[in-house]
N, C-alpha and C positions, 0 to 999 in steps of 0.2 A: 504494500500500500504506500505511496506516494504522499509527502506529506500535504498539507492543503494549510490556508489564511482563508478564512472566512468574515464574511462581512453578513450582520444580521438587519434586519427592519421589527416592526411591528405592523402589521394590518388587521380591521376587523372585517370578517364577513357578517352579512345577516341574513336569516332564511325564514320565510314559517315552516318549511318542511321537518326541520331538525338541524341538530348541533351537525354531524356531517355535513350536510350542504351547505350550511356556514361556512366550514371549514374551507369545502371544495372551492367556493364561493370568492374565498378569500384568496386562494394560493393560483385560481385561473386568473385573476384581475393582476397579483403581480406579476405571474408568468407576463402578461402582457406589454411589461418593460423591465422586467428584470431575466437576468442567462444565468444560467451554470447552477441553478438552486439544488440544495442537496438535502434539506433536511427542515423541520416543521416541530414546532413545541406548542402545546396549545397552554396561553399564560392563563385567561379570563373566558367563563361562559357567565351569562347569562342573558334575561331575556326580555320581551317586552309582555305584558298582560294589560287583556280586555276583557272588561267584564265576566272577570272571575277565570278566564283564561287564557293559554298559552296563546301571542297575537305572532310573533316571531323570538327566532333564537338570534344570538350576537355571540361571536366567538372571536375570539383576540387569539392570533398565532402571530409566533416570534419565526422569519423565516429566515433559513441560512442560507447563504452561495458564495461559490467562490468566487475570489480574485484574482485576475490574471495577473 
């Protein structure tokens, strides 16, 4: 294994489906200007309630990639 420098962000996704599609949610939006991700922490769920129930989930993931 090769050693790697990694550089992290923070992003939240939100879904009403569920905490996964949050997640998904989150890591296809930075795919979208960020290269070379390699790894996904999830720091924060939580979520939105309407009248007494679940309206959407919010999930905070810390995402890794390398650095050239």
């Amino acid at each position: 294994m090769s050693n790697h420098v990694y550089k992290h962000i923070e992003v939240t996704g939100s879904s009403p489906k569920g905490i996964e599609d949050a997640v998904e949610q989150a890591i296809a939006k930075a795919n979208e200007s960020l290269h070379d991700m390699r790894w996904f922490e999830v720091v924060d769920t939580r979520g939105h309630i309407e009248h007494g129930r679940i309206a959407h989930w919010q999930v905070t993931v810390k995402i890794g990639f390398t650095l050239n």
